[in-house]
N, CA, C and O of each residue as an XYZ file, in Angstrom:
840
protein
N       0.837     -1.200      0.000
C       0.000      0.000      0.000
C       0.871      1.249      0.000
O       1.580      1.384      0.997
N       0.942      2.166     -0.921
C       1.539      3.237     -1.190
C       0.445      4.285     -0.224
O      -0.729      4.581     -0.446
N       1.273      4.649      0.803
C       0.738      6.102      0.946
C       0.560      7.588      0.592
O       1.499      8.258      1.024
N      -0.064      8.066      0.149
C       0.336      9.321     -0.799
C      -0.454     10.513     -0.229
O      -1.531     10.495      0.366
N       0.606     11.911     -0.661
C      -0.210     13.010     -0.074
C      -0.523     13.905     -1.383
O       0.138     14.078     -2.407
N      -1.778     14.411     -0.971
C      -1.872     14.999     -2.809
C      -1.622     16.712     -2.026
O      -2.061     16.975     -0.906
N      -0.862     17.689     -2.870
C      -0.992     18.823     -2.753
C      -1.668     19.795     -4.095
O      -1.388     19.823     -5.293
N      -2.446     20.380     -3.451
C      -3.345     21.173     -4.596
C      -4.151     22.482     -4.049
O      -5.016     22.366     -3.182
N      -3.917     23.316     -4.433
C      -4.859     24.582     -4.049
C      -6.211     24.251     -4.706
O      -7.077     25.057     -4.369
N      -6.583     23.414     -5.441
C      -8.016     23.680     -5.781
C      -8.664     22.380     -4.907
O      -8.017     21.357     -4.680
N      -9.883     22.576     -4.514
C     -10.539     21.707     -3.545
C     -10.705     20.335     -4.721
O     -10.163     19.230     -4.747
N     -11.549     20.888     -5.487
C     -11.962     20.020     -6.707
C     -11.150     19.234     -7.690
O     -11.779     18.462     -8.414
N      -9.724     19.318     -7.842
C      -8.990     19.169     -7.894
C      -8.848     17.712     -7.320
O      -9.107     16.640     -7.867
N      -8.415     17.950     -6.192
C      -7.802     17.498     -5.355
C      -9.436     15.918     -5.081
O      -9.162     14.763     -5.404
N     -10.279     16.117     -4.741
C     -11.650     15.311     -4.943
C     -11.307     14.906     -6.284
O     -11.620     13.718     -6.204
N     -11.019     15.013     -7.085
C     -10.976     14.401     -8.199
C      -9.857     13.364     -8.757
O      -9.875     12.625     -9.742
N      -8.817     13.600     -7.697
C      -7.585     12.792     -7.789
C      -7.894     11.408     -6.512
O      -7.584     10.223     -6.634
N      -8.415     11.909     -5.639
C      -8.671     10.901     -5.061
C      -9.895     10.058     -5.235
O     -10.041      9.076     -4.507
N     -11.271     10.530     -6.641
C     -11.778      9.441     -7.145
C     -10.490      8.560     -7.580
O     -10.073      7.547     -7.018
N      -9.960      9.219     -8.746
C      -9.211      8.228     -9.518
C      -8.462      7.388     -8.844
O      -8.561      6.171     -9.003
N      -7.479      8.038     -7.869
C      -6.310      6.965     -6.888
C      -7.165      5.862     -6.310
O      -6.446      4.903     -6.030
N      -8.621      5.615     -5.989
C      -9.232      4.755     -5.300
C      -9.662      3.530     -6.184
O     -10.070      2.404     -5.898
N      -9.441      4.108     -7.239
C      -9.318      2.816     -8.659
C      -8.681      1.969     -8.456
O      -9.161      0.860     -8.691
N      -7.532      2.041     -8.013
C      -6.429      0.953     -7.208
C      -6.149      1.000     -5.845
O      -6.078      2.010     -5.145
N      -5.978     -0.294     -5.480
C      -6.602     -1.255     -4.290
C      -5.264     -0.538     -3.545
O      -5.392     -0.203     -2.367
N      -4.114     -0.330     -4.165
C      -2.391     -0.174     -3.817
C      -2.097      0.961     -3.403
O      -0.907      1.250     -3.276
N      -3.248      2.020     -3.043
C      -2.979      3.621     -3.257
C      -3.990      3.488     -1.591
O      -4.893      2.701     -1.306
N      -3.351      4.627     -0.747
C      -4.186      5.302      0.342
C      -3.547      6.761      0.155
O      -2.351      7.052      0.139
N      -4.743      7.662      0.009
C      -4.513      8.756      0.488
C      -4.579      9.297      1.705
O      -5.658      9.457      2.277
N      -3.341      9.658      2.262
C      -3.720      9.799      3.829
C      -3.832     11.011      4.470
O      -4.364     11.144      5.572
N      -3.051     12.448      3.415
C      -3.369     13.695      3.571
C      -3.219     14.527      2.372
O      -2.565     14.377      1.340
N      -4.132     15.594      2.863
C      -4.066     16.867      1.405
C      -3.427     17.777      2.175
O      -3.180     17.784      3.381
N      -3.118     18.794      1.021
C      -2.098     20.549      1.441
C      -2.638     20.825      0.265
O      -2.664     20.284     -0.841
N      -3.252     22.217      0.965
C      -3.669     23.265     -0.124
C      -2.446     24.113     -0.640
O      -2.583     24.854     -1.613
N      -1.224     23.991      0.040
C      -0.792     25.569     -0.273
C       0.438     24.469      0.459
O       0.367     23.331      0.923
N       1.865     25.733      0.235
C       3.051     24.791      0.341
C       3.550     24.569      1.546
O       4.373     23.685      1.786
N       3.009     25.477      2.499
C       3.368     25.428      4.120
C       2.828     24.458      4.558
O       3.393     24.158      5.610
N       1.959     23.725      4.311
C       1.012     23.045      4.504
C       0.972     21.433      3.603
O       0.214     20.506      3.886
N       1.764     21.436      2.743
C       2.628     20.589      2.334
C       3.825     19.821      3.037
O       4.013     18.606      3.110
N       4.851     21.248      3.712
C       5.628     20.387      4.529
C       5.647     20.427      5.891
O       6.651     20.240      6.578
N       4.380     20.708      6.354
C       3.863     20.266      8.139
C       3.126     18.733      7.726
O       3.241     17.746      8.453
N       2.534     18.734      6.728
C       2.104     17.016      6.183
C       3.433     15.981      6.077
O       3.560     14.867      6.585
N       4.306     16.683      5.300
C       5.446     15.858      5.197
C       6.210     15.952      6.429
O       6.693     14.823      6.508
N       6.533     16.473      7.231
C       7.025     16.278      8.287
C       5.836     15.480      9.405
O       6.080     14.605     10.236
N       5.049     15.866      9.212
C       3.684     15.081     10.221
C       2.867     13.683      9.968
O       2.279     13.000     10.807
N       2.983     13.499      8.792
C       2.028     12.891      8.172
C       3.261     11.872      7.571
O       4.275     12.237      6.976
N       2.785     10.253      7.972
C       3.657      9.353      7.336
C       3.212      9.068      6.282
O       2.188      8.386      6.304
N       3.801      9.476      4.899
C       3.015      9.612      3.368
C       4.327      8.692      3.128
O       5.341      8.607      3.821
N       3.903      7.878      1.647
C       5.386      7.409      0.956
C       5.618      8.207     -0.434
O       6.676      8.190     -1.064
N       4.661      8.779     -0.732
C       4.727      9.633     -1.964
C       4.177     10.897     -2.335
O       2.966     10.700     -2.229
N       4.344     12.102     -2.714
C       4.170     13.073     -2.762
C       3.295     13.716     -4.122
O       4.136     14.200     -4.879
N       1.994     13.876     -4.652
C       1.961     14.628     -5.588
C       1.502     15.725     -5.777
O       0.376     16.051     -5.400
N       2.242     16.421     -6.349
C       2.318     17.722     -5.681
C       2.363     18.875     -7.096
O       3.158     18.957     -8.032
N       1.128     19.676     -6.744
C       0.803     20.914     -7.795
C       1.661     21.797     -8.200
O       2.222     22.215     -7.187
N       2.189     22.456     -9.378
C       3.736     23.184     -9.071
C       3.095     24.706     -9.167
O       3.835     25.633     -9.494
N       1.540     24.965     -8.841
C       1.587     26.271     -8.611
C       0.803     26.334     -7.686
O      -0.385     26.246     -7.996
N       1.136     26.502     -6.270
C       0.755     26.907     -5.238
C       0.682     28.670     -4.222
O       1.392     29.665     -4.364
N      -0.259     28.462     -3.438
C       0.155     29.647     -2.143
C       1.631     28.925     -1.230
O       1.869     27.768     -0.883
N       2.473     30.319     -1.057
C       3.282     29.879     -0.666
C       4.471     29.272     -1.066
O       4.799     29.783     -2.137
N       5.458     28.228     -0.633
C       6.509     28.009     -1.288
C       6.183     26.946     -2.108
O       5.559     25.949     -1.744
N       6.690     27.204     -3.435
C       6.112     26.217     -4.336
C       6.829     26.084     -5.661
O       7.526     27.011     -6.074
N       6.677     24.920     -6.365
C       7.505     24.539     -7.862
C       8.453     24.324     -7.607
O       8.294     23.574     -6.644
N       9.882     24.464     -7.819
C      11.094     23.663     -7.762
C      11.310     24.232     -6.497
O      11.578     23.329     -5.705
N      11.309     25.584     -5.843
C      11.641     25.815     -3.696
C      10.857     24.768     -3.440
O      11.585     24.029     -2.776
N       9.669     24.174     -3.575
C       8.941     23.524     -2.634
C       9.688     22.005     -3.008
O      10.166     21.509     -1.987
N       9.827     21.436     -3.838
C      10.651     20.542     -3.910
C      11.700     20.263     -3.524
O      12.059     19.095     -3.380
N      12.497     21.377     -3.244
C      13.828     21.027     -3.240
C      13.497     20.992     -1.545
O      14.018     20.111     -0.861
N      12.702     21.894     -1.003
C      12.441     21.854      1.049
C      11.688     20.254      1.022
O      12.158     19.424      1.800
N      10.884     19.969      0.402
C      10.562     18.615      0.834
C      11.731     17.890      0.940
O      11.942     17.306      2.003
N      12.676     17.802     -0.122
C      13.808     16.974     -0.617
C      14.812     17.372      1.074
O      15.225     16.321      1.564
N      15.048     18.152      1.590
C      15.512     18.442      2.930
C      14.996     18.169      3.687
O      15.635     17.831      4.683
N      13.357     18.122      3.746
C      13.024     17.185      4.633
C      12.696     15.766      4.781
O      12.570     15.253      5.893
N      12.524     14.983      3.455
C      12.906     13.862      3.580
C      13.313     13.337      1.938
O      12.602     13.436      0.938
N      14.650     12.777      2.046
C      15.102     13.244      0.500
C      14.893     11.767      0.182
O      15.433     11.453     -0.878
N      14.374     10.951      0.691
C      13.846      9.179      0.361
C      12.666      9.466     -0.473
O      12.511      8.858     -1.532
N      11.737     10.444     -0.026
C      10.466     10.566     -0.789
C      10.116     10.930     -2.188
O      10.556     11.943     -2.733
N       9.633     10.417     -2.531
C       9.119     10.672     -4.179
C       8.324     11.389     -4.377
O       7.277     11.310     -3.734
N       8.490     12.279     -5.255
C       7.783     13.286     -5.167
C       6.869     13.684     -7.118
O       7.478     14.411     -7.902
N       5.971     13.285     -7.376
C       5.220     13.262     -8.655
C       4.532     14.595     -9.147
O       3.360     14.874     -8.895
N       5.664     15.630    -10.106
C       4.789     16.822    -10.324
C       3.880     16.452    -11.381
O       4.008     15.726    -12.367
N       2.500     17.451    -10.714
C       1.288     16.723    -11.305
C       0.591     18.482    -11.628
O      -0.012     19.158    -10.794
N       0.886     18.851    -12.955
C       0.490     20.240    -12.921
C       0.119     21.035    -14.588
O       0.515     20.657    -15.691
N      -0.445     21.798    -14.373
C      -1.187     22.406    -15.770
C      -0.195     22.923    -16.671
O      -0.545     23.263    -17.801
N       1.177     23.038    -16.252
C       2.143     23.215    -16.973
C       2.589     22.430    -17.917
O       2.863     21.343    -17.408
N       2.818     22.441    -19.139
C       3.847     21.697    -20.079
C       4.885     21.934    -20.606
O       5.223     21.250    -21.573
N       5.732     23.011    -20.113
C       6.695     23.679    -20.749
C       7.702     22.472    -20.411
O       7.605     21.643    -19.505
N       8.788     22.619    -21.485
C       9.850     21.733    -20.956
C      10.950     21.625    -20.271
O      11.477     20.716    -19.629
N      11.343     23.273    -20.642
C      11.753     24.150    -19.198
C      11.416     23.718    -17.417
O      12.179     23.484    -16.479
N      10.132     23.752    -17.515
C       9.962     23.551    -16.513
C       9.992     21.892    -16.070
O      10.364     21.463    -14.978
N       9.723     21.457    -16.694
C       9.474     19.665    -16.392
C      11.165     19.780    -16.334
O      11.137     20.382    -15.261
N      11.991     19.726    -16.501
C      13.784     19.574    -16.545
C      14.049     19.934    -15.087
O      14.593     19.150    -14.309
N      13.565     21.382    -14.693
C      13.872     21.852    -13.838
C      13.539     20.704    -12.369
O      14.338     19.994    -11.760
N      12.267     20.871    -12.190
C      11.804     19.703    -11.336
C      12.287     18.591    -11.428
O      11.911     17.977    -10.430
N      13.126     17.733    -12.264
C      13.095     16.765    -12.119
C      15.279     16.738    -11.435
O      15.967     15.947    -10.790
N      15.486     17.947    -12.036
C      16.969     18.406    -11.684
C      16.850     18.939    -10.257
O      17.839     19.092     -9.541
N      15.317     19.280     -9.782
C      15.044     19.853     -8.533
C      15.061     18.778     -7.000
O      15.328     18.920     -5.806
N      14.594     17.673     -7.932
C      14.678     16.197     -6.881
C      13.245     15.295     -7.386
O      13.171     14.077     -7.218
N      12.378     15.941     -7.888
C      11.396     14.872     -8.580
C      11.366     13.732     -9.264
O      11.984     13.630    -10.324
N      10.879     13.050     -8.917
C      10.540     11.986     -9.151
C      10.137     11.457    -10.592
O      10.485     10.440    -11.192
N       9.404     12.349    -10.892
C       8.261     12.073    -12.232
C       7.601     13.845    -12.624
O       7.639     14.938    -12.057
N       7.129     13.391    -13.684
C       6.322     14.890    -14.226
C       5.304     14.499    -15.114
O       5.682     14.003    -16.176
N       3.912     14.629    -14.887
C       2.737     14.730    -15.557
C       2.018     15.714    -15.319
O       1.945     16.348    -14.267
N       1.174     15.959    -16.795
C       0.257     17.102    -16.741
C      -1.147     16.920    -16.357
O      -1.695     15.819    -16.418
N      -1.598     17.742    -16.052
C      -3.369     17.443    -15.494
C      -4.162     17.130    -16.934
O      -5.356     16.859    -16.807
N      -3.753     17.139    -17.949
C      -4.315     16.585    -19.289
C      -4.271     15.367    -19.354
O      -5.061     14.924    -20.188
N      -3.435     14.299    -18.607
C      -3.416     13.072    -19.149
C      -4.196     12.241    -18.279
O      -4.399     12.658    -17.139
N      -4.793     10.833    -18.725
C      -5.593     10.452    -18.403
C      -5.555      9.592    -17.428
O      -4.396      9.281    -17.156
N      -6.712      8.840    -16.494
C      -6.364      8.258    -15.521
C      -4.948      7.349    -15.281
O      -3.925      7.461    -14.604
N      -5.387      6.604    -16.028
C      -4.370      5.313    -16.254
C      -2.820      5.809    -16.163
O      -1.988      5.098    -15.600
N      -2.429      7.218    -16.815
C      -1.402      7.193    -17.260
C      -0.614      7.827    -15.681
O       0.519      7.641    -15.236
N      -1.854      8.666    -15.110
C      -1.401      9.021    -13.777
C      -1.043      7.957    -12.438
O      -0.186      8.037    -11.559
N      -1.851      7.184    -12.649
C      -2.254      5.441    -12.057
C      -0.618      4.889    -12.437
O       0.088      4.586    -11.475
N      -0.065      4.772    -13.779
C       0.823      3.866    -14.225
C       2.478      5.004    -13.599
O       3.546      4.443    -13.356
N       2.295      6.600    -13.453
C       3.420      7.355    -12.743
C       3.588      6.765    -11.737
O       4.455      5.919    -11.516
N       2.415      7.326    -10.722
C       2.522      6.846     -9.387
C       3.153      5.169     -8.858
O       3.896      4.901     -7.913
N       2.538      4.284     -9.849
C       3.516      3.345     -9.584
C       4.562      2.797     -9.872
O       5.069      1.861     -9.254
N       5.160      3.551    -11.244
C       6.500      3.415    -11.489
C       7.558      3.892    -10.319
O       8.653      3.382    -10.081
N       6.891      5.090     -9.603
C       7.439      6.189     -8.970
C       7.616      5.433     -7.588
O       8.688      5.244     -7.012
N       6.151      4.971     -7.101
C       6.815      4.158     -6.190
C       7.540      2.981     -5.497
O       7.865      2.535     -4.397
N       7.588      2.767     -6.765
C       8.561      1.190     -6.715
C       9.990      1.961     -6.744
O      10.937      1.317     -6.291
N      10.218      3.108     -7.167
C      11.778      3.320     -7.337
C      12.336      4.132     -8.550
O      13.458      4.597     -8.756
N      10.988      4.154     -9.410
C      11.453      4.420    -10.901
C      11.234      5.936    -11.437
O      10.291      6.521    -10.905
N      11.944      6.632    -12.382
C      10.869      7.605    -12.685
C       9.852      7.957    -13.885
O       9.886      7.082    -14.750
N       9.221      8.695    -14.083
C       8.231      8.899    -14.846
C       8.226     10.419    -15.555
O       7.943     11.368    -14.823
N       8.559     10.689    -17.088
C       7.868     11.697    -17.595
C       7.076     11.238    -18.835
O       7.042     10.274    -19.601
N       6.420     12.486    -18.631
C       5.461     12.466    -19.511
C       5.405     11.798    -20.889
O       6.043     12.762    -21.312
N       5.222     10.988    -22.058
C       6.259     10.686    -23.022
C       6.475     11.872    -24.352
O       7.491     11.902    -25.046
N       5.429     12.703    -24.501
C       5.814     13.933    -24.949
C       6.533     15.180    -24.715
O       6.999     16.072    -25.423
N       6.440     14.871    -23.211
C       7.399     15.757    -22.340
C       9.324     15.492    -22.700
O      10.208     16.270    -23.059
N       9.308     14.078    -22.391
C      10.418     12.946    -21.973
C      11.368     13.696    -23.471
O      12.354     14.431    -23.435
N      10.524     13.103    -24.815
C      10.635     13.619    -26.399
C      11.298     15.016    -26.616
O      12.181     15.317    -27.419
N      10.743     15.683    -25.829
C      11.388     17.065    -26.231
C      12.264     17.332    -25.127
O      13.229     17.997    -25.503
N      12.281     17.091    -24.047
C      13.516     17.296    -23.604
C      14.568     16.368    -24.208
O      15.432     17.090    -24.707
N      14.759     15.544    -24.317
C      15.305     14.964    -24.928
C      16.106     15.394    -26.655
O      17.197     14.951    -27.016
N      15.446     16.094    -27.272
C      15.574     16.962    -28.454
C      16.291     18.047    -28.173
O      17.272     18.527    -28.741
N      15.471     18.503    -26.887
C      16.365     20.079    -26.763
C      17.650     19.524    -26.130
O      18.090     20.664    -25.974
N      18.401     18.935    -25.747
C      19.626     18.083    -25.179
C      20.233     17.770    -26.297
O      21.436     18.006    -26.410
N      19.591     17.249    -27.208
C      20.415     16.945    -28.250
C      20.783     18.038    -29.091
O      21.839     17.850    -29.694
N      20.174     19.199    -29.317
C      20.293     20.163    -29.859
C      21.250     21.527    -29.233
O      21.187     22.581    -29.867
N      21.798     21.484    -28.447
C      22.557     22.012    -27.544
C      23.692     21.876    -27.632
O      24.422     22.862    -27.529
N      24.121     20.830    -27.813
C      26.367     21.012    -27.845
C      26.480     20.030    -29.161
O      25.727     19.573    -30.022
N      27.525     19.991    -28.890
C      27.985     18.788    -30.535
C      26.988     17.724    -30.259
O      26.115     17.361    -29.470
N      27.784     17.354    -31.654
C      26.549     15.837    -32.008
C      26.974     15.150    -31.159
O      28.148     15.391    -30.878
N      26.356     14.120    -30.433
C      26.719     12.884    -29.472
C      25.802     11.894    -30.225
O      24.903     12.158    -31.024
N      26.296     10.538    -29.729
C      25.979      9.363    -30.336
C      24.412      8.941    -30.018
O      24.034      7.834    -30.401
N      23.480      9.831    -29.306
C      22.122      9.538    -29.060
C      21.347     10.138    -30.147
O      20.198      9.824    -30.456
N      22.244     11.230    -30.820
C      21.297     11.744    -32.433
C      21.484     10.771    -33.224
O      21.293     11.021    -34.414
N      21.770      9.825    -32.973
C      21.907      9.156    -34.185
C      20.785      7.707    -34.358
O      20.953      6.793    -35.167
N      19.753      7.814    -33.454
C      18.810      6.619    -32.937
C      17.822      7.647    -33.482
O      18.051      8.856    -33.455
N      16.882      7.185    -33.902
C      15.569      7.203    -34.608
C      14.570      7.695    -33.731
O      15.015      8.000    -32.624
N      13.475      7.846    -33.875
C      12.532      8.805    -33.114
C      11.537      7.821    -31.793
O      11.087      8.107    -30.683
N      11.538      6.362    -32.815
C      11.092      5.160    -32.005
C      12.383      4.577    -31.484
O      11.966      3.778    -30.646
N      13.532      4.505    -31.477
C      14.987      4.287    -30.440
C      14.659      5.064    -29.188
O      14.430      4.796    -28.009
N      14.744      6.285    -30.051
C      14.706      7.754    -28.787
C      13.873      7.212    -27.844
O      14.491      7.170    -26.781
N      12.478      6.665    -27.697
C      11.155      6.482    -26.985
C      12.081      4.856    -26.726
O      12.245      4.966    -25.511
N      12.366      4.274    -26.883
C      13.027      3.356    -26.505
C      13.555      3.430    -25.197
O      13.080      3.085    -24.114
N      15.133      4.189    -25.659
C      16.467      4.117    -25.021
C      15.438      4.955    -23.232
O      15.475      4.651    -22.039
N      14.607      6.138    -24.113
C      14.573      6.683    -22.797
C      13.396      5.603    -21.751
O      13.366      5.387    -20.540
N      13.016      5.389    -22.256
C      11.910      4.049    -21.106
C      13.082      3.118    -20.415
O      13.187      2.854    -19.217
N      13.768      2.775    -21.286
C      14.708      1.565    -21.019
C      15.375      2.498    -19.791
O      15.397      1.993    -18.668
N      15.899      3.801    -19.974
C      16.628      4.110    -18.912
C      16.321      4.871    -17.670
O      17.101      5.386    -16.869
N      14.829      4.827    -17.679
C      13.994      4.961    -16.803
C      13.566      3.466    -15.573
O      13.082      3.248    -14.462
N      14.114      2.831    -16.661
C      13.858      1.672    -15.607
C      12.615      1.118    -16.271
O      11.979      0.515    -15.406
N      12.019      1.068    -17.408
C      11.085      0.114    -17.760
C      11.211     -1.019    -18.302
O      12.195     -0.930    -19.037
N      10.794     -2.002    -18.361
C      11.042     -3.421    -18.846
C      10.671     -3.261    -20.422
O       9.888     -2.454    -20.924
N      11.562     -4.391    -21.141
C      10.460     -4.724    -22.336
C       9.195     -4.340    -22.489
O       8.768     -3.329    -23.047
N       8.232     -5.784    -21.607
C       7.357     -5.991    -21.461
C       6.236     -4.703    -21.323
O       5.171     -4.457    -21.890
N       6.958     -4.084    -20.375
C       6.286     -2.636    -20.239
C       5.746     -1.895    -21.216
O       4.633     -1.552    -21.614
N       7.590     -1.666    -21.644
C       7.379     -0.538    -23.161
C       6.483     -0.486    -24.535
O       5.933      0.416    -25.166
N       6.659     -2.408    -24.732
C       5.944     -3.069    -25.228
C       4.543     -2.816    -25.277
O       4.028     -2.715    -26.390
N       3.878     -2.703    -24.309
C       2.440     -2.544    -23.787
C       2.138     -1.593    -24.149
O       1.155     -1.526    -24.885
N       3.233      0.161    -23.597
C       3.182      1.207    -23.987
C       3.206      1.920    -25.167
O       2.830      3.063    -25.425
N       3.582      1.277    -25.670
C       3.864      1.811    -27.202
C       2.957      1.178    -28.169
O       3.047      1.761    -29.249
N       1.970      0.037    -28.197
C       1.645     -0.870    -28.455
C       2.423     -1.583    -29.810
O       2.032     -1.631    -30.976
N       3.357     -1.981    -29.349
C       4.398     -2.835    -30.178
C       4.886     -4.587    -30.013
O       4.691     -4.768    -28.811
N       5.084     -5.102    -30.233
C       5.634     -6.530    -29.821
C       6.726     -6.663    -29.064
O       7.721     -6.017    -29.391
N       6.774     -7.563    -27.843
C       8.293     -7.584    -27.425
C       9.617     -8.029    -28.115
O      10.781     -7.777    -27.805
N       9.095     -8.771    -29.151
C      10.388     -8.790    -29.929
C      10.625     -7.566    -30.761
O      11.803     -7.641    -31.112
N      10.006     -6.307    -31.325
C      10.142     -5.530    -31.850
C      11.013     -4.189    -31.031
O      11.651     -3.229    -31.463
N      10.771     -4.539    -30.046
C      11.079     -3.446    -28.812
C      12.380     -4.109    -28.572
O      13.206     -3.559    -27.843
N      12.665     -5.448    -29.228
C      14.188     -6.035    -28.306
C      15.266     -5.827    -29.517
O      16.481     -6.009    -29.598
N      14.245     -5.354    -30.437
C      15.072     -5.103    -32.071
C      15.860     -4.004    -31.773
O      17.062     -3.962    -32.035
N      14.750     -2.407    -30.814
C      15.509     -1.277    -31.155
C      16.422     -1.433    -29.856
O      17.108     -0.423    -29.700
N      16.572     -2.136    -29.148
C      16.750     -1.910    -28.047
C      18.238     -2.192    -28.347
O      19.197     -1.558    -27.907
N      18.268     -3.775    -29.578
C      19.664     -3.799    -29.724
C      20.269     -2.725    -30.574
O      21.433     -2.380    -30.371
N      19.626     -2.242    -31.405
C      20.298     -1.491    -32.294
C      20.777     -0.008    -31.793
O      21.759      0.673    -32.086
N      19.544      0.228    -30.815
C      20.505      1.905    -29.670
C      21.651      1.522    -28.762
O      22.405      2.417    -28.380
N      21.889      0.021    -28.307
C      22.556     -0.222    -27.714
C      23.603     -0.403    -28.364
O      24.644     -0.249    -27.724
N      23.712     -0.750    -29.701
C      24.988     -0.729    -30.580
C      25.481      0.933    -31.078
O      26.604      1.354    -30.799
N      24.605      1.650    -31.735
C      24.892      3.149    -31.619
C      25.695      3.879    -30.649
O      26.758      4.491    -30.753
N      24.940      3.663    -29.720
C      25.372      4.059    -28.250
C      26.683      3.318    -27.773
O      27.266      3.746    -26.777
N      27.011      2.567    -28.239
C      28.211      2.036    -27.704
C      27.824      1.559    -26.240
O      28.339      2.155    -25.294
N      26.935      0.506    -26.006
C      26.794      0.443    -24.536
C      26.835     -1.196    -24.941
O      26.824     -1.952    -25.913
N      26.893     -1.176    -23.422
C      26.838     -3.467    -23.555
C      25.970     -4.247    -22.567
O      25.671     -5.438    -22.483
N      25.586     -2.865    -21.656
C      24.531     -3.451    -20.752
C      23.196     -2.403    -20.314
O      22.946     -1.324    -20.850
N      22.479     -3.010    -19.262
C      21.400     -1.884    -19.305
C      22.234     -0.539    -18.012
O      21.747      0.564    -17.765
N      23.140     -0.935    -17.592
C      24.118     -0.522    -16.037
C      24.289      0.748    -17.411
O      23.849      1.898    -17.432
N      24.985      0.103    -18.322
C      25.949      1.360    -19.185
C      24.962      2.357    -19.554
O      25.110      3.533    -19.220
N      23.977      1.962    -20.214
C      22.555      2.776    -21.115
C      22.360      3.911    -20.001
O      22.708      5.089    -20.081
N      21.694      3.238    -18.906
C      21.574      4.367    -17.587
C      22.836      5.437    -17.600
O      22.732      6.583    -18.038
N      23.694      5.036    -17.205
C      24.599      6.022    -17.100
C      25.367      6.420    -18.092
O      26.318      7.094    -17.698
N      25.320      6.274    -19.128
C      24.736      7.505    -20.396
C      23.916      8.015    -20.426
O      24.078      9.171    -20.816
N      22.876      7.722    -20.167
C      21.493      8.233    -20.194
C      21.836     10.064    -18.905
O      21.718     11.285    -19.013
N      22.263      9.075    -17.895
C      22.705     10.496    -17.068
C      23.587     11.485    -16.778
O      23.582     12.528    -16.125
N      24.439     10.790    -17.526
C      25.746     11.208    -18.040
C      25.605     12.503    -19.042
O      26.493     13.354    -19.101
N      24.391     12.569    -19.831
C      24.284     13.485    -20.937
C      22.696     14.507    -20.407
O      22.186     15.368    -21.124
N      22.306     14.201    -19.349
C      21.531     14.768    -18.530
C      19.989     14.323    -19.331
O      18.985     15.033    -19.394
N      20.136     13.191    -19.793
C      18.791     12.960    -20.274
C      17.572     12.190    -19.322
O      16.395     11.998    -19.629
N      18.315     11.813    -18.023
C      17.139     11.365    -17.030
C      17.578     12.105    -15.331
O      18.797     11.938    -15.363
N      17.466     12.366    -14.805
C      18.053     12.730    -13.264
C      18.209     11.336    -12.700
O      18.629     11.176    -11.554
């Protein structure tokens, strides 16, 4: 059972995240924060295992409020869940100590499938989000050996170094697992890597996952 605290200035909002979280049996919500002071008297008070948390609040909030949770308990995961899509900002948060980044546009499931990547250990962006940061990285200093993987590699390499399985990506993408083990070898040959240990740390090495 994942414990989770939702932070949100809107009441309705916030009622509306905890229909959805009650969809799964694996989720307790055990406190809300309207506003960011009130965020970390929960996190300091309130035994939560996961955090999702609005990035525009009263009070301290967006990457300050992250980074004070992260001081007060830097084990916790923390899932920005917010009306923003810039990619600017999704980078920032996740360079801030976050966990994951989704927008209030996407749909149950996909918020359902963050939260539990997130709390097993893993992280989560958005996959249109994930795409363009990813682009704007590549577009920034010399060529490196990740421009050179294809647009379905790219959506690959970055799941893979997020910590998703085949099987997963597979599902996600709706592709075959042997098709997914095709690109998987062929970014891994590009890339010059030989295991999934190496992929990761390229992957962070070139600042494409925190």
């Amino acid at each position: 059972m994942t414990r989770i605290l939702i932070v949100d200035d809107h009441a309705i909002v916030r009622a509306g995240v905890r229909q959805t979280l009650a969809l799964c049996v694996d989720f307790e919500v055990v406190a809300e924060a309207a506003d960011g002071w009130d965020a970390l008297k929960s996190v300091r008070e309130r035994p939560c295992e996961l955090v999702l948390l609005d990035m525009s609040l009263p009070g301290p909030s967006g990457v300050e409020l992250i980074r004070r949770i992260r001081q007060e308990r830097a084990d916790l995961p923390i899932l920005a869940f917010t009306m923003h899509s810039e990619v600017q900002l999704a980078t920032k948060a996740m360079k801030a100590g976050a966990s994951g980044y989704v927008t209030k546009g996407c749909d149950p499931e996909t918020l359902i499938m963050a939260i539990k990547k997130i709390a097993a250990g893993g992280k989560y962006i958005e996959p249109s989000l994930a795409e363009e940061m990813f682009l704007g990285f590549s577009l920034s200093g010399d060529k490196q050996s990740h421009e050179l993987l294809s647009q379905r590699e790219t959506q690959v390499f970055l799941k893979l170094a997020s910590g998703n399985t085949i099987n997963e990506i597979a599902l996600e993408l709706s592709l075959s697992t042997k098709t997914v083990s095709s690109h998987k070898a062929r970014l891994m040959q590009k890339l010059k890597v030989e295991n999934n240990a190496q992929m990761i740390r390229y992957a962070m090495q070139h600042g494409l996952i925190d």
